[in-house]
Rosetta silent file (secondary structure, phi, psi, omega in degrees, C-alpha in Angstrom):
SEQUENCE: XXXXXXXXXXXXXXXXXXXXXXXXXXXXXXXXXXXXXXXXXXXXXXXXXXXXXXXXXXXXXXXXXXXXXXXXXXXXXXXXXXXXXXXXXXXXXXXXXXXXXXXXXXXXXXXXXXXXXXXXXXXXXXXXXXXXXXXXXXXXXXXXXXXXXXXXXXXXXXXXXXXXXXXXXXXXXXXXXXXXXXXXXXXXXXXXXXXXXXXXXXXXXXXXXXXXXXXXXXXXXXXXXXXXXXXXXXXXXXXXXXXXX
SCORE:     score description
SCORE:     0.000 S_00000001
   1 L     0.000  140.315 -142.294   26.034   26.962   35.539 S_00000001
   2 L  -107.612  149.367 -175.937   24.651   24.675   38.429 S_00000001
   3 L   -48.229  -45.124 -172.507   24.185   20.903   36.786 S_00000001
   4 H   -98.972   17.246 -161.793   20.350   21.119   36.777 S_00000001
   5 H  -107.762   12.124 -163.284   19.683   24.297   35.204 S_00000001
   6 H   -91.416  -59.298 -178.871   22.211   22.571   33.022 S_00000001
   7 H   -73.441  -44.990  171.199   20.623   19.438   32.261 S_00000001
   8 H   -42.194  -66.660  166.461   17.250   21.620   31.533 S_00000001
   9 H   -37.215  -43.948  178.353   19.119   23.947   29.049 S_00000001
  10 H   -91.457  -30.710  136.427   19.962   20.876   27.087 S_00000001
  11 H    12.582  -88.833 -172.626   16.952   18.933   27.617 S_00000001
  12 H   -61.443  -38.817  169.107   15.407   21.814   25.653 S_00000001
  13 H   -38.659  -69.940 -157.790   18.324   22.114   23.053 S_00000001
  14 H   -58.425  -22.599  172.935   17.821   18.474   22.018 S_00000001
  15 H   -64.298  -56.526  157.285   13.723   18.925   21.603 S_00000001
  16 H   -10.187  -49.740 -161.039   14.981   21.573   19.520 S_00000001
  17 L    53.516   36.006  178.940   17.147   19.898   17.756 S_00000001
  18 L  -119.923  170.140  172.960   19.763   23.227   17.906 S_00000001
  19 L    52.918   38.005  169.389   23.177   24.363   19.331 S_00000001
  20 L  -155.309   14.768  161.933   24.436   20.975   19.661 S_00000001
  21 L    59.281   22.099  149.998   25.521   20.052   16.185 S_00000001
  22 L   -36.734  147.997 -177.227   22.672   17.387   16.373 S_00000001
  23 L   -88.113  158.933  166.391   21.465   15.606   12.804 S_00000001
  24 L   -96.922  -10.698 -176.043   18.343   16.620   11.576 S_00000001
  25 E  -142.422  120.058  131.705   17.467   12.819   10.087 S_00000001
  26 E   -52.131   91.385 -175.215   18.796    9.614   11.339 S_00000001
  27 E  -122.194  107.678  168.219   19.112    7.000    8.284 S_00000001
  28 E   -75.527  136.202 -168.359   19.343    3.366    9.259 S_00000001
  29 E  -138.257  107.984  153.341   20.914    0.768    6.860 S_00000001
  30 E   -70.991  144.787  156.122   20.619   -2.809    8.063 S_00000001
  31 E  -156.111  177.075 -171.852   23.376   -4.836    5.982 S_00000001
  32 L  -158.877  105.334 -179.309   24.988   -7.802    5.612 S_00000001
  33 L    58.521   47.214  176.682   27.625   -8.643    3.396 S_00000001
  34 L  -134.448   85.409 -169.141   27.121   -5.960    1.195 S_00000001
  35 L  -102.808    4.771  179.655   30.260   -4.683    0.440 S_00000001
  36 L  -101.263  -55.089  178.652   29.803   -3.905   -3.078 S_00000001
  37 H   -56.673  -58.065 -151.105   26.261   -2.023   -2.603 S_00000001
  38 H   -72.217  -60.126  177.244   27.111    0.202    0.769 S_00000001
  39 H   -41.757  -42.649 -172.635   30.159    2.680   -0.469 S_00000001
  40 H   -83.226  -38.624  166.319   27.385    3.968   -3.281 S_00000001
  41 H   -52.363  -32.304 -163.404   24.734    4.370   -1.079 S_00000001
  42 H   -86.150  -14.684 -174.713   26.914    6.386    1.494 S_00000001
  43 H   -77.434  -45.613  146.885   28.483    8.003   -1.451 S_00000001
  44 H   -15.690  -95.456  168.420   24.819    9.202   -2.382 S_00000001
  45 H    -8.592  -73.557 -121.720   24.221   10.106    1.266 S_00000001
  46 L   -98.171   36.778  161.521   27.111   11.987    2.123 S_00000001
  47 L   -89.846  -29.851  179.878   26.270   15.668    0.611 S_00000001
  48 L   -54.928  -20.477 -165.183   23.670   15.488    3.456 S_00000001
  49 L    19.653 -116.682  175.691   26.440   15.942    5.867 S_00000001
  50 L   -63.145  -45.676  165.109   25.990   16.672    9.641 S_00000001
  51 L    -6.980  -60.692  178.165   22.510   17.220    8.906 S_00000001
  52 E   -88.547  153.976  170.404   22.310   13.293    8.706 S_00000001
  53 E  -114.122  108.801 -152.324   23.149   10.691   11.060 S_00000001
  54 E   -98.517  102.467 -166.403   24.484    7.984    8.875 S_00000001
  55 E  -109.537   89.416  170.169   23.583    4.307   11.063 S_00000001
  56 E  -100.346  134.693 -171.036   24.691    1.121    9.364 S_00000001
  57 E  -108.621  126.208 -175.131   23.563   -1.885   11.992 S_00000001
  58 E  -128.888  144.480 -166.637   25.356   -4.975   10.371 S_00000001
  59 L   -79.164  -10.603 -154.421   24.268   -8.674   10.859 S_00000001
  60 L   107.469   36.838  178.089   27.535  -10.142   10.865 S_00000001
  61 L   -93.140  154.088  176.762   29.245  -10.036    7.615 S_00000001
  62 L   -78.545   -3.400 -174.171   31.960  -11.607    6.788 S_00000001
  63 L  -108.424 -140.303 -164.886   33.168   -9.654    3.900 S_00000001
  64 L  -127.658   55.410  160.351   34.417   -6.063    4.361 S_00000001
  65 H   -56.210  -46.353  169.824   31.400   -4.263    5.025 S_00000001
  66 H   -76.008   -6.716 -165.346   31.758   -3.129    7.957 S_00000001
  67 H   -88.445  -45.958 -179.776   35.267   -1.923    7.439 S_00000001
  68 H   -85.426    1.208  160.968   33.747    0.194    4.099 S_00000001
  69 L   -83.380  -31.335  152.156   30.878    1.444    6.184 S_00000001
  70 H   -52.192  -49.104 -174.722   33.331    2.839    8.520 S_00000001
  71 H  -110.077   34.110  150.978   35.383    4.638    6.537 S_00000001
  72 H   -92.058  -23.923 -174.940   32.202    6.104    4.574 S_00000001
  73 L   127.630   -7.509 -161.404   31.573    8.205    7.308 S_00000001
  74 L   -84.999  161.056  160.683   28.755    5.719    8.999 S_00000001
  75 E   -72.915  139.940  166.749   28.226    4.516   12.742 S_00000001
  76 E  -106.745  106.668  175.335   28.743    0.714   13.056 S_00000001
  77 E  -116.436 -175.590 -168.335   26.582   -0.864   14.967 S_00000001
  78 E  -134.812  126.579 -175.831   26.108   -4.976   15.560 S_00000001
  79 L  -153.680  153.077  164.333   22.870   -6.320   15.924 S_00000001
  80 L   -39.345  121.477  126.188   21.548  -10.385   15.768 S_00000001
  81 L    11.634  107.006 -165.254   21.387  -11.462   12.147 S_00000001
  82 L   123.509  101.170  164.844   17.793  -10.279   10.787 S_00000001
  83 H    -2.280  -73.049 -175.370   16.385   -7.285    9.307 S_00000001
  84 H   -66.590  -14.891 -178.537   14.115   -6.619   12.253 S_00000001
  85 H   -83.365  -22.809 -174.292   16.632   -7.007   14.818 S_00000001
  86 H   -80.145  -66.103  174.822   19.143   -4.739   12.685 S_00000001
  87 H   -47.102  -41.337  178.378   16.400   -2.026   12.145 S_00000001
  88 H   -76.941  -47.783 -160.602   15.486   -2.019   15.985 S_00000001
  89 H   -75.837  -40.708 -177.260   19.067   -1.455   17.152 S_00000001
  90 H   -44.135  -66.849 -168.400   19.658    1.233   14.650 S_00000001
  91 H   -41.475  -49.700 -177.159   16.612    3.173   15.736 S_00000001
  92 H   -46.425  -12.965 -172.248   17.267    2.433   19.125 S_00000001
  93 H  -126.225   -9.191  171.473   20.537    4.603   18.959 S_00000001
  94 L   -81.051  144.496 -179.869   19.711    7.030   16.565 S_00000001
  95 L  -115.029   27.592  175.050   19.334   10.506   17.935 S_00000001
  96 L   -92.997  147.358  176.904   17.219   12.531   15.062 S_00000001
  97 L   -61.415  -23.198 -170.532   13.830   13.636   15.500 S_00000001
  98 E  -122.371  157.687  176.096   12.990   11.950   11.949 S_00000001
  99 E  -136.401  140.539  179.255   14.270    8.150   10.849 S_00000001
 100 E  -114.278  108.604 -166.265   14.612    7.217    7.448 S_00000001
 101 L   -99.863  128.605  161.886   15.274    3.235    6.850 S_00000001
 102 L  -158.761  170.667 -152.747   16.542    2.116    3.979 S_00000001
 103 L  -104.808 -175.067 -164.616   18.235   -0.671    2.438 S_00000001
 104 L   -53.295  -21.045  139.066   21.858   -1.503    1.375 S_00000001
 105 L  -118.870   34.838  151.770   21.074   -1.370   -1.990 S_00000001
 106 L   -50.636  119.278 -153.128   19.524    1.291   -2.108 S_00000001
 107 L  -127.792  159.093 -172.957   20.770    3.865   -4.279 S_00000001
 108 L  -135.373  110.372  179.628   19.346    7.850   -3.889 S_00000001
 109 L   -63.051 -158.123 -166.228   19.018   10.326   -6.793 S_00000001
 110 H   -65.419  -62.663 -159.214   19.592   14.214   -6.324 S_00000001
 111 H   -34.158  -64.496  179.974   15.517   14.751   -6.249 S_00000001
 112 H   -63.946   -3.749 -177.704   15.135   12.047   -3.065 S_00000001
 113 H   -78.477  -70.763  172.574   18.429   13.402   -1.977 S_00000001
 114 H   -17.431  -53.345 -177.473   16.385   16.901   -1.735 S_00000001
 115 H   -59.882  -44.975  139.870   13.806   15.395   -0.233 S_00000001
 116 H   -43.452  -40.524  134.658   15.405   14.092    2.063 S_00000001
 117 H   -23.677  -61.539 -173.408   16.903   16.847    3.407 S_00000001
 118 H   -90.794  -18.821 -172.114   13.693   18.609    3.886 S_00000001
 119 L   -49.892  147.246  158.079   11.895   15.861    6.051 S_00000001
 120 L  -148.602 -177.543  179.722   10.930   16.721    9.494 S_00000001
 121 H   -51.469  -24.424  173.652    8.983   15.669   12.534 S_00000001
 122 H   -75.902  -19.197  165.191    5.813   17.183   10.845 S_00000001
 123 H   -33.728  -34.636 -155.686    5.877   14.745    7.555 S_00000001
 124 L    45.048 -109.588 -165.278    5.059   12.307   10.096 S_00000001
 125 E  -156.038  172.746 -166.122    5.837    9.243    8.177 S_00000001
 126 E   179.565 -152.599  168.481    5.798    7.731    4.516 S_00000001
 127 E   177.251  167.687 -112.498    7.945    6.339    1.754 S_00000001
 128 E  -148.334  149.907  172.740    9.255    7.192   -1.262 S_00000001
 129 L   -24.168   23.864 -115.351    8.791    6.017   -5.330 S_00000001
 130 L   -58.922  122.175  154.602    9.986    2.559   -5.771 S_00000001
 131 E  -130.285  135.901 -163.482   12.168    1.892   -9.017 S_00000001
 132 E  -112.317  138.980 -164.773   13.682   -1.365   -9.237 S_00000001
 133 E  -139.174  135.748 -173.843   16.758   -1.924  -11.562 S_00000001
 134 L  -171.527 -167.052  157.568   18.002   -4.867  -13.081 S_00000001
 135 L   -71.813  -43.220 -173.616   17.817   -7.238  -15.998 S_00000001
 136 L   -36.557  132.758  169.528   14.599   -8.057  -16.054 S_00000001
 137 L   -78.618    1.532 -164.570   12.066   -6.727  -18.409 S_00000001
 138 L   -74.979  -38.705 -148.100    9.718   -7.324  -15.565 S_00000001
 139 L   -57.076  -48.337  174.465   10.967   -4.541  -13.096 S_00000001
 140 L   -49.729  -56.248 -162.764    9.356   -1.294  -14.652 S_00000001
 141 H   -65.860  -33.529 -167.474    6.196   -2.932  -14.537 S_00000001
 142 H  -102.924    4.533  175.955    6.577   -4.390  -11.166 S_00000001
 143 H   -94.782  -63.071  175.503    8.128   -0.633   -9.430 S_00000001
 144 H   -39.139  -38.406 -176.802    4.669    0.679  -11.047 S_00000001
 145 H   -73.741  -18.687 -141.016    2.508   -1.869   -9.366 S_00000001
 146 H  -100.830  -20.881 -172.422    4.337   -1.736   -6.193 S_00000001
 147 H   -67.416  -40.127  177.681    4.160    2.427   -6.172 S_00000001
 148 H   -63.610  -45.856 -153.665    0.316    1.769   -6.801 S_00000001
 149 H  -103.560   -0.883  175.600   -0.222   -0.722   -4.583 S_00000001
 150 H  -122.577  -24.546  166.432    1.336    1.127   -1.325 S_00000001
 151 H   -86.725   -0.639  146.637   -1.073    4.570   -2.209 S_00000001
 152 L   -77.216  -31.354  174.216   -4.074    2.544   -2.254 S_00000001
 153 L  -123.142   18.455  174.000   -3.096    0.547    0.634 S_00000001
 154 L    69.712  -15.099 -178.969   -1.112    2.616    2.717 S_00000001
 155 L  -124.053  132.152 -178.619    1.521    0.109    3.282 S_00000001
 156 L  -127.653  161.336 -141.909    4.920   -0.092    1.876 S_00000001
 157 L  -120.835  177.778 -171.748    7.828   -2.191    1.846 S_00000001
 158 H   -60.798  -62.075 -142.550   11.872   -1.626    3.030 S_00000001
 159 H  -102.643   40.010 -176.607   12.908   -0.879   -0.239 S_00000001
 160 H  -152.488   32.622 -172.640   10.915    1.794   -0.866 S_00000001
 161 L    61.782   34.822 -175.241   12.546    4.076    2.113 S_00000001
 162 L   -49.057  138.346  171.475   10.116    4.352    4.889 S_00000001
 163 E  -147.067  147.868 -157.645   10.443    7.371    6.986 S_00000001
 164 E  -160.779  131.648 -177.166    8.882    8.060    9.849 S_00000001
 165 E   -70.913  161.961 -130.703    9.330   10.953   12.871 S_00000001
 166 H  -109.613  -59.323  160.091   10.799    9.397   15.952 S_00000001
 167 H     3.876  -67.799 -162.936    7.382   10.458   17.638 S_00000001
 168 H   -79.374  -55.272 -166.534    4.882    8.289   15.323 S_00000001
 169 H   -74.074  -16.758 -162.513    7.891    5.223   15.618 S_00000001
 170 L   -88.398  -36.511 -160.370    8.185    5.626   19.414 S_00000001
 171 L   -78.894  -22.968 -167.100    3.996    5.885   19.640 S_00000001
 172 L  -106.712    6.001 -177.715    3.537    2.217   17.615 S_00000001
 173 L    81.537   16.061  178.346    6.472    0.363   19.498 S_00000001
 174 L    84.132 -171.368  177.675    9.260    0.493   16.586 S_00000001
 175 L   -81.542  120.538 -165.756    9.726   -2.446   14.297 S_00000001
 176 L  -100.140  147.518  175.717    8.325   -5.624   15.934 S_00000001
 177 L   -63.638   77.466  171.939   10.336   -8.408   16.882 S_00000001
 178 L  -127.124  157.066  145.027    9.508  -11.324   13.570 S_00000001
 179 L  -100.407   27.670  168.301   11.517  -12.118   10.755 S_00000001
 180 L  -128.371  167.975  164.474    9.497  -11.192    8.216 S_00000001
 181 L    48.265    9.056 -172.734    6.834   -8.662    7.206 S_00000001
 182 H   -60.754  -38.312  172.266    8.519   -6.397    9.780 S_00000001
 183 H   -84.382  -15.170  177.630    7.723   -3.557    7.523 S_00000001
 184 H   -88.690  -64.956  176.998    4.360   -4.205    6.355 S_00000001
 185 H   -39.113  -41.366 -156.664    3.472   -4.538   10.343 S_00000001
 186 H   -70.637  -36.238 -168.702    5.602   -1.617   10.823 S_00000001
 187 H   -73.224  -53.441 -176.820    3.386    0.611    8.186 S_00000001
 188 H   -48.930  -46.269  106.459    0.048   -1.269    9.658 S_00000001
 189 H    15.261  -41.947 -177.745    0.512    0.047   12.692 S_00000001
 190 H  -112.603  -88.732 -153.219    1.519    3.712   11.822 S_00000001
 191 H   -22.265  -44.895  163.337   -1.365    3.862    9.748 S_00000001
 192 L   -31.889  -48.065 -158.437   -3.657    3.617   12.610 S_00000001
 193 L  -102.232  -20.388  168.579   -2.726    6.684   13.469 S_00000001
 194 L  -142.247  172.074  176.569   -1.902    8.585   10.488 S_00000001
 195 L   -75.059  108.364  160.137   -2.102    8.310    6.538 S_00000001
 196 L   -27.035  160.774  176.841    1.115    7.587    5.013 S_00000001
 197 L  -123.333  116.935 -168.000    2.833   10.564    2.770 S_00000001
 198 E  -126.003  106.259  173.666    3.586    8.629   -0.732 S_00000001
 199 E   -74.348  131.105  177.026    6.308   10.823   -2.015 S_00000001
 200 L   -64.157  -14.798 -177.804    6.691   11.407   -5.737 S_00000001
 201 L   -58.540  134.738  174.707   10.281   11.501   -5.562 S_00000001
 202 L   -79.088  160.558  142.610   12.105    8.111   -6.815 S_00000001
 203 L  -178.725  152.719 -166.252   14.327    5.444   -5.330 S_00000001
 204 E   -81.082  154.499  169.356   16.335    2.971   -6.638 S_00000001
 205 E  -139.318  162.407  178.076   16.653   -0.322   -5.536 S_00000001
 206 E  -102.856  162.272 -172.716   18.048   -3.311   -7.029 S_00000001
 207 L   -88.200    5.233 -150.711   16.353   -6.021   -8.457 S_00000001
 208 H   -62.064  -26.203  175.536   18.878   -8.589   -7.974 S_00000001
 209 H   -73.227  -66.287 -163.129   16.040  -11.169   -6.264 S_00000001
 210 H   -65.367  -30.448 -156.933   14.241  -11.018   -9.383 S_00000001
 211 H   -78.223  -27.792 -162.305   16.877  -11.249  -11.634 S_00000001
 212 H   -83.659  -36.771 -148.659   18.836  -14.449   -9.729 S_00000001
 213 H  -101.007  -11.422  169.144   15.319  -16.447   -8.989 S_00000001
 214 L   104.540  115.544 -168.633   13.022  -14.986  -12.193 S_00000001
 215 H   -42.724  -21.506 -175.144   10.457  -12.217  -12.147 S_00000001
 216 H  -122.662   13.886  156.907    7.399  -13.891  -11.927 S_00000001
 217 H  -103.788  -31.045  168.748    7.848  -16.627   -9.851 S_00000001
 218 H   -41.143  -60.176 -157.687    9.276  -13.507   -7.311 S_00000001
 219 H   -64.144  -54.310 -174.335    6.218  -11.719   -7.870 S_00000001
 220 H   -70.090  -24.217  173.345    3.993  -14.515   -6.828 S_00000001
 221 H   -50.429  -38.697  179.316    6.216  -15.678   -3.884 S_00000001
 222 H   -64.531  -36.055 -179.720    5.411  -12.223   -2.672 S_00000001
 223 H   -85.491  -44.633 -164.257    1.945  -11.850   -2.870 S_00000001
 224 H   -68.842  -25.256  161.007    1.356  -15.116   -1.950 S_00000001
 225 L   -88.246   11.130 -165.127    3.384  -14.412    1.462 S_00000001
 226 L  -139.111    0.606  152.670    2.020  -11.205    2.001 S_00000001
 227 L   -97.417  -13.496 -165.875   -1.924  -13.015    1.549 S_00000001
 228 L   -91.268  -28.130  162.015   -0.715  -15.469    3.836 S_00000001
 229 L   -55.691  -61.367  175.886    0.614  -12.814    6.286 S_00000001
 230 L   -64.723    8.840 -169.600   -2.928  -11.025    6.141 S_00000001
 231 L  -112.670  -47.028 -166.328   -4.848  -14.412    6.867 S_00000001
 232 L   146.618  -19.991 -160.579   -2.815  -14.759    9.951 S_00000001
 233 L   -53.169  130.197  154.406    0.557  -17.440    8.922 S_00000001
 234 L   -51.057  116.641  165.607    3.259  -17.066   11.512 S_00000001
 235 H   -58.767  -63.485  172.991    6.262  -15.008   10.211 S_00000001
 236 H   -15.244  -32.162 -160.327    8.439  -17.640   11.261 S_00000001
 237 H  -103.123   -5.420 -160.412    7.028  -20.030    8.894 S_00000001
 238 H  -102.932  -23.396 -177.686    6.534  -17.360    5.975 S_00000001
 239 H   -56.835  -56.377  149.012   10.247  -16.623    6.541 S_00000001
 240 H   -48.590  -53.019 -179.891   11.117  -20.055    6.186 S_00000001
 241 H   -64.998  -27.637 -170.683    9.160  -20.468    2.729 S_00000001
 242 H   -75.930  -29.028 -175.516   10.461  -17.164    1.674 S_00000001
 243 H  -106.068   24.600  142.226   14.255  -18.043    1.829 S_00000001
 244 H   -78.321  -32.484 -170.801   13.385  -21.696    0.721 S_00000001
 245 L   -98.884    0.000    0.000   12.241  -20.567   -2.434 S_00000001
């Protein structure tokens, strides 16, 4: 076969997504020293098998994350220290038509496992129940508000899976370079162009912020950076207040 009828033929495989033992989903995991959380997510994950493209982009930890992200079955990639910078390199290297981000302590029952599964490029993009688990008596109440509060406003947060077809993420520029609010930009942005899909399916996350610093001073640090975000406040500076407090 002469090289360019060559290069065509795959060209069209990979639009496809067939005959080339391609994933059907790309799922990015920024982490960082999360060597306790990342074996149970990938342990979740890995009934998905080739089907998935399993991308943890790690900040630099120091523990042995990257060693137990390896030998889950995951890609390792290295990216600057920061969510958004972790979350850009993943995408940038993922090769699935659809990308699913989600975080490190994230955990995924069978139903969002399903669900997962079935996404494709037509879902266009979305995000998935939030339930947040901890101590707190706070949590239920604050996974309800937060499930509420992203189907009324279209925008949703990291820990509450965003997925999005490579199409939709390619058309809005990705994850923009701040360190904050990178996902609330990222959702403003793909809204423009389409409605979010706010899946009934759960997933867990952990609560572990509310639990170390106390639910309701969390809860207002949040809203209170996320009115201050919507006014106009520099992420730099909300970034700074958020991991001051």
């Amino acid at each position: 076969m002469h090289g360019g009828a060559g290069q065509q033929l795959l060209g069209r495989a990979r639009c496809l997504n067939i005959d080339l033992m391609l994933p059907r989903i790309s799922i990015v995991i920024p982490a960082l020293d999360e060597e306790a959380a990342i074996p149970l997510l990938l342990a979740d994950l890995h009934p998905l098998g080739r089907d998935a493209e399993l991308i943890v982009c790690d900040g630099g930890s120091v523990d042995q994350t990257v060693a137990i992200a390896g030998e889950g079955g995951a890609r390792v990639l290295h990216a600057p220290r920061g969510r958004s910078s972790q979350l850009r390199a993943g995408a940038d290297a993922a090769t699935a038509p659809v990308l699913l981000f989600l975080h490190a302590d994230s955990r995924v029952p069978d139903a969002a496992l399903r669900r997962i599964a079935s996404l494709g490029p037509g879902d266009g993009w979305g995000f998935f129940r939030p339930v947040l688990v901890g101590q707190s008596g706070w949590l239920p109440l604050v996974s309800r508000c937060m499930g509420w509060r992203s189907r009324l406003s279209g925008i949703a947060t990291g820990d509450q899976g965003l997925f999005v077809s490579r199409s939709f993420y390619d058309a809005v520029g990705g994850f923009p370079e701040q360190p904050l609010m990178e996902d609330i930009e990222l959702c403003a942005r793909l809204r423009r162009i389409a409605w979010p899909r706010a899946l009934p399916e759960a997933l867990i996350s952990s609560g572990r912020r509310w639990d170390r610093d106390g639910a309701l001073r969390t809860i207002f640090l949040m809203w209170r950076l996320r009115l201050l975000y919507r006014l106009g406040a520099d992420p730099r500076a909300l970034h700074e207040a958020y991991y001051d407090a």
